[in-house]
Backbone as ProteinMPNN parsed JSONL, in Angstrom:
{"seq_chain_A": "XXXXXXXXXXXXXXXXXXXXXXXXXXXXXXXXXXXXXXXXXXXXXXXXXXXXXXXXXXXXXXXXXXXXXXXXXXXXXX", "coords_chain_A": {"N_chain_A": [[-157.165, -28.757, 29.687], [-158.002, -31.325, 28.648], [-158.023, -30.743, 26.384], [-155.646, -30.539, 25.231], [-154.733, -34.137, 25.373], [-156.638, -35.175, 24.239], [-156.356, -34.049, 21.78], [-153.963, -35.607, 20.785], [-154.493, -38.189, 21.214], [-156.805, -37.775, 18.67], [-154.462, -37.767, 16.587], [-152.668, -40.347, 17.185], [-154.55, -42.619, 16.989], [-155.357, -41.258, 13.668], [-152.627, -41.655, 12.581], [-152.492, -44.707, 13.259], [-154.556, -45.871, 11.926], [-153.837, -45.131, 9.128], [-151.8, -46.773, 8.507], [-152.976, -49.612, 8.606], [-154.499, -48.885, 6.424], [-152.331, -48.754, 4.541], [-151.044, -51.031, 4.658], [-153.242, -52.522, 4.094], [-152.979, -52.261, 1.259], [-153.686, -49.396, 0.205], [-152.869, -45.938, -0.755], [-152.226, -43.086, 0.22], [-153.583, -39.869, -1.343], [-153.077, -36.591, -2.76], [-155.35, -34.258, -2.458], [-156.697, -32.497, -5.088], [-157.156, -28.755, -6.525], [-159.351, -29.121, -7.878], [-160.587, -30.891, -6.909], [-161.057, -30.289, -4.036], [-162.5, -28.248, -4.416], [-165.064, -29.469, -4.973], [-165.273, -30.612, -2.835], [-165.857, -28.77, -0.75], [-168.049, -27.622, -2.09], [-170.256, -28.972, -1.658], [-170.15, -29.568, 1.156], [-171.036, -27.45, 1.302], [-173.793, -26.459, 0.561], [-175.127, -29.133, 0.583], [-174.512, -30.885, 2.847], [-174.169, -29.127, 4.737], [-176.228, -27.44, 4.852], [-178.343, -29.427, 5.36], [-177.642, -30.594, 7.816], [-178.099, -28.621, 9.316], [-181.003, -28.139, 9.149], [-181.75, -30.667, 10.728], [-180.268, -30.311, 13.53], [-182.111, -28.281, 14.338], [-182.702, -25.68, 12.885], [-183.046, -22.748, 13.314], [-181.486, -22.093, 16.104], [-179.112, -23.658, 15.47], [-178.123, -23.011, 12.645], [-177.362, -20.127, 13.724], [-175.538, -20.873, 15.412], [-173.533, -22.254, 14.265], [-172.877, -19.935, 12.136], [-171.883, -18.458, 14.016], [-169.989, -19.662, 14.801], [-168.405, -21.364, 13.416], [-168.31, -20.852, 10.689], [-166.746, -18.343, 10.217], [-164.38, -19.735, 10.311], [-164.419, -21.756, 7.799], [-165.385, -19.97, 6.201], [-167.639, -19.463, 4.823], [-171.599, -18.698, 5.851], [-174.88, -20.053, 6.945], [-178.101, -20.245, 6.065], [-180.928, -20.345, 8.072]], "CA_chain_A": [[-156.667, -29.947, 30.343], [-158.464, -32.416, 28.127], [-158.113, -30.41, 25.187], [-154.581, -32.207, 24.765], [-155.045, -35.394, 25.043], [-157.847, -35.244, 22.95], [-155.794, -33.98, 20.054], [-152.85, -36.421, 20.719], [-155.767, -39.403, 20.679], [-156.922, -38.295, 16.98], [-153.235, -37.99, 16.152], [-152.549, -41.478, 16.803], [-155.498, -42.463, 15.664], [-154.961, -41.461, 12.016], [-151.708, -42.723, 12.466], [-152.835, -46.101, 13.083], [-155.354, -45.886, 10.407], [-153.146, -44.559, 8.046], [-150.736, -48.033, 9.142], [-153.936, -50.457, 8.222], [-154.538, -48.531, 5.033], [-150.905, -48.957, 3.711], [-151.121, -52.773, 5.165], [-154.357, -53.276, 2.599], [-152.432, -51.779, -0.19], [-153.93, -47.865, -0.094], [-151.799, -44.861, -0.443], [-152.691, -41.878, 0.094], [-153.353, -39.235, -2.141], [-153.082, -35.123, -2.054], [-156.53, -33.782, -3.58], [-156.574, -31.427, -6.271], [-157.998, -28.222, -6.584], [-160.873, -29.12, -8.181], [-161.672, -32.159, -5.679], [-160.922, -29.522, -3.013], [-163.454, -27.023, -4.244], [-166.29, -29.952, -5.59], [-165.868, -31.067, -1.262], [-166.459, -27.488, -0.708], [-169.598, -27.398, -2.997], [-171.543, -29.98, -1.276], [-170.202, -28.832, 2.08], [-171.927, -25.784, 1.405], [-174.904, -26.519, -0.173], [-176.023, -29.945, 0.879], [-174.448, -31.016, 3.879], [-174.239, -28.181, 6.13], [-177.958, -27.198, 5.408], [-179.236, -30.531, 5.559], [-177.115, -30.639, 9.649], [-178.6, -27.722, 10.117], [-182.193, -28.77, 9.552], [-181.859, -32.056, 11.919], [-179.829, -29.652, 14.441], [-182.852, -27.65, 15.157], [-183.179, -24.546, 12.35], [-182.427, -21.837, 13.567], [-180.113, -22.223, 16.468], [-178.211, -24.093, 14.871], [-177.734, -22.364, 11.963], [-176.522, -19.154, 14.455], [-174.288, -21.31, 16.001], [-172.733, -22.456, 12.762], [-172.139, -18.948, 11.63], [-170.853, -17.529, 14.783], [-168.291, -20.373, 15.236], [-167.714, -22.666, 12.498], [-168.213, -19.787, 9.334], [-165.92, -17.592, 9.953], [-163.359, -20.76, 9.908], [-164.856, -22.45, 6.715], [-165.64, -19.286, 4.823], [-169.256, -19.36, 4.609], [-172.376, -18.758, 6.499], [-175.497, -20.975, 6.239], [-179.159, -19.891, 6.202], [-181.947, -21.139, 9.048]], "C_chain_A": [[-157.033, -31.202, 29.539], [-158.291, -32.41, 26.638], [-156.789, -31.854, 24.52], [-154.798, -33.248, 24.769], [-155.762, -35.803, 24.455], [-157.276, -35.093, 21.508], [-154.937, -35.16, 19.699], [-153.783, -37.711, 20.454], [-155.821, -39.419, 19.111], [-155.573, -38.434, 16.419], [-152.938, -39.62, 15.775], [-153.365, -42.332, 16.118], [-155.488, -42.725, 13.905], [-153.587, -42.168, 12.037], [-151.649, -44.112, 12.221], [-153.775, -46.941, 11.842], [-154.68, -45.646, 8.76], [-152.02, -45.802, 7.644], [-151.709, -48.687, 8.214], [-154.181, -50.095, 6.853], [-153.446, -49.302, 4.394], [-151.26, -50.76, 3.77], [-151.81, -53.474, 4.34], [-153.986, -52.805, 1.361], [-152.949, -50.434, -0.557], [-152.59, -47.267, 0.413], [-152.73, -43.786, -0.691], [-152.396, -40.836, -0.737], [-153.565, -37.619, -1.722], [-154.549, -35.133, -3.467], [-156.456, -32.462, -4.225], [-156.931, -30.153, -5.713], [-158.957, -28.128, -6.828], [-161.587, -30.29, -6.867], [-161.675, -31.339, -4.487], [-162.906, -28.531, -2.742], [-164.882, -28.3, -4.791], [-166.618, -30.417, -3.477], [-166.817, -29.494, -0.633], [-167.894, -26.893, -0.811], [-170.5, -28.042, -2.175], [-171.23, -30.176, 0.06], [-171.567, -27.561, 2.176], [-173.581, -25.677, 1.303], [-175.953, -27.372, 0.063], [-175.765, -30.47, 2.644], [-174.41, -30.507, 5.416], [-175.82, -27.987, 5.873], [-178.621, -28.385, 5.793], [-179.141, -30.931, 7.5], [-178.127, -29.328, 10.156], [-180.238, -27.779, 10.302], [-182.527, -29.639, 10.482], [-181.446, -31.358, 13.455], [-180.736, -28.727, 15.322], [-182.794, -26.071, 14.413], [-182.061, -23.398, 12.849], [-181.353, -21.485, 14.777], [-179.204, -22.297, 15.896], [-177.697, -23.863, 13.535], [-177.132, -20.529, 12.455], [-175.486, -19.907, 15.089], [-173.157, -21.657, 14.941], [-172.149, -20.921, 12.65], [-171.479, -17.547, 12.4], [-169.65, -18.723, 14.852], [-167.497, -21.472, 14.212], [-167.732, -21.966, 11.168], [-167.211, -19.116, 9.073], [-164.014, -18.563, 9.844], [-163.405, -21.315, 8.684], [-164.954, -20.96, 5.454], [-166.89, -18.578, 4.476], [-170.689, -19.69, 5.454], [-173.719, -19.837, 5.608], [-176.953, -20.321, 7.086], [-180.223, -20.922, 7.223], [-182.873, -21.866, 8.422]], "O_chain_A": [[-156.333, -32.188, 29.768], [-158.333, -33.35, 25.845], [-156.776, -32.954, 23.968], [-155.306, -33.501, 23.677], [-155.635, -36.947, 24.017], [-157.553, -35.7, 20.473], [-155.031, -35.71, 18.602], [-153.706, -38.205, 19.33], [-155.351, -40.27, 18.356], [-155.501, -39.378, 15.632], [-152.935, -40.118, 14.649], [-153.145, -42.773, 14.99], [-155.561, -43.724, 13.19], [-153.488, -43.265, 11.489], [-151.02, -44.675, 11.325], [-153.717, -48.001, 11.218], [-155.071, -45.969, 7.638], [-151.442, -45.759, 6.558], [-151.499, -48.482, 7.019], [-154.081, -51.005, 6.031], [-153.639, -50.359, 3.793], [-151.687, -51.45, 2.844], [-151.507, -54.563, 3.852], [-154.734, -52.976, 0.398], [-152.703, -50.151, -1.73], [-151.737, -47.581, 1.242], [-153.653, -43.635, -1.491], [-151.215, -40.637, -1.022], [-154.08, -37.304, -0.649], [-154.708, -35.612, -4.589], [-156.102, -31.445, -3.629], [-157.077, -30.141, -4.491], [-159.705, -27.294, -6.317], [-162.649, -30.364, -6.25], [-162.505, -31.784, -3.693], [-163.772, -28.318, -1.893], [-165.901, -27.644, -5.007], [-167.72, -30.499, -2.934], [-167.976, -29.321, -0.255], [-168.582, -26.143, -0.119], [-171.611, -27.53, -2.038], [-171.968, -31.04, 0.534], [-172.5, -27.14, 2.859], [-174.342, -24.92, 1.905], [-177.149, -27.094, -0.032], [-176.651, -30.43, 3.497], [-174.519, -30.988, 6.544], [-176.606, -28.401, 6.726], [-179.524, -28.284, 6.624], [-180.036, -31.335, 8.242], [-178.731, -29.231, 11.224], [-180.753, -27.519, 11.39], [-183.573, -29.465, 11.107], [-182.078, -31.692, 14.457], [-180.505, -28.392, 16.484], [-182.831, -25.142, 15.221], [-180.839, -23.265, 12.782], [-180.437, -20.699, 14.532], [-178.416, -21.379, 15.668], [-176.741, -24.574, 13.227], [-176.577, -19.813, 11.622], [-174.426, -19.302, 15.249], [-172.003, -21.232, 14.985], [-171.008, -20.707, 13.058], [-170.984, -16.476, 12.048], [-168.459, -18.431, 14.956], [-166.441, -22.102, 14.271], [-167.052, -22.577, 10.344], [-166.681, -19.116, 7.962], [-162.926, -18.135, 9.459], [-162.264, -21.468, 8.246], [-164.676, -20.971, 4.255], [-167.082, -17.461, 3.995], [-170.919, -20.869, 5.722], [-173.743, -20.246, 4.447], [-176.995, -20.0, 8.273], [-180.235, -22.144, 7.07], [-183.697, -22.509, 9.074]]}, "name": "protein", "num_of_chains": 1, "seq": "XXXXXXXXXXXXXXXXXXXXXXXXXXXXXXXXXXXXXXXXXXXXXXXXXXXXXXXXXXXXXXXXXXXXXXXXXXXXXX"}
């Protein structure tokens, strides 16, 4: 019931953001493969462990890799 409107929110959202961008003279760009896989890298490596330290260890490193790993790819150590 909330789910929707929740998505339709960020929708517009970027929309509107995406408006203000153009307005200050950005365009948007498609990222490479390599800028794909360097977000990837430091996903992996620095920013998910570092969430998962502040998150509380080891929970939160099981919760990560029952619900957000098997979407991303990769599990992350306690």
């Amino acid at each position: 019931m909330i789910e929707e409107p929740s998505f339709d929110l960020v929708e517009r959202l970027n929309r509107e953001g995406m408006a203000i961008n153009a307005k200050h003279g950005m365009e948007p760009i498609t990222f490479t493969p390599e800028i794909m896989a360097a977000i990837r890298e430091v996903a992996r490596n620095k920013i998910v462990p570092d969430w998962v330290r502040r998150a509380g260890g080891q929970e939160a490193a099981q919760l990560f890799n029952q619900i957000i790993a098997p979407l991303v790819g990769f599990t992350v150590a306690p």
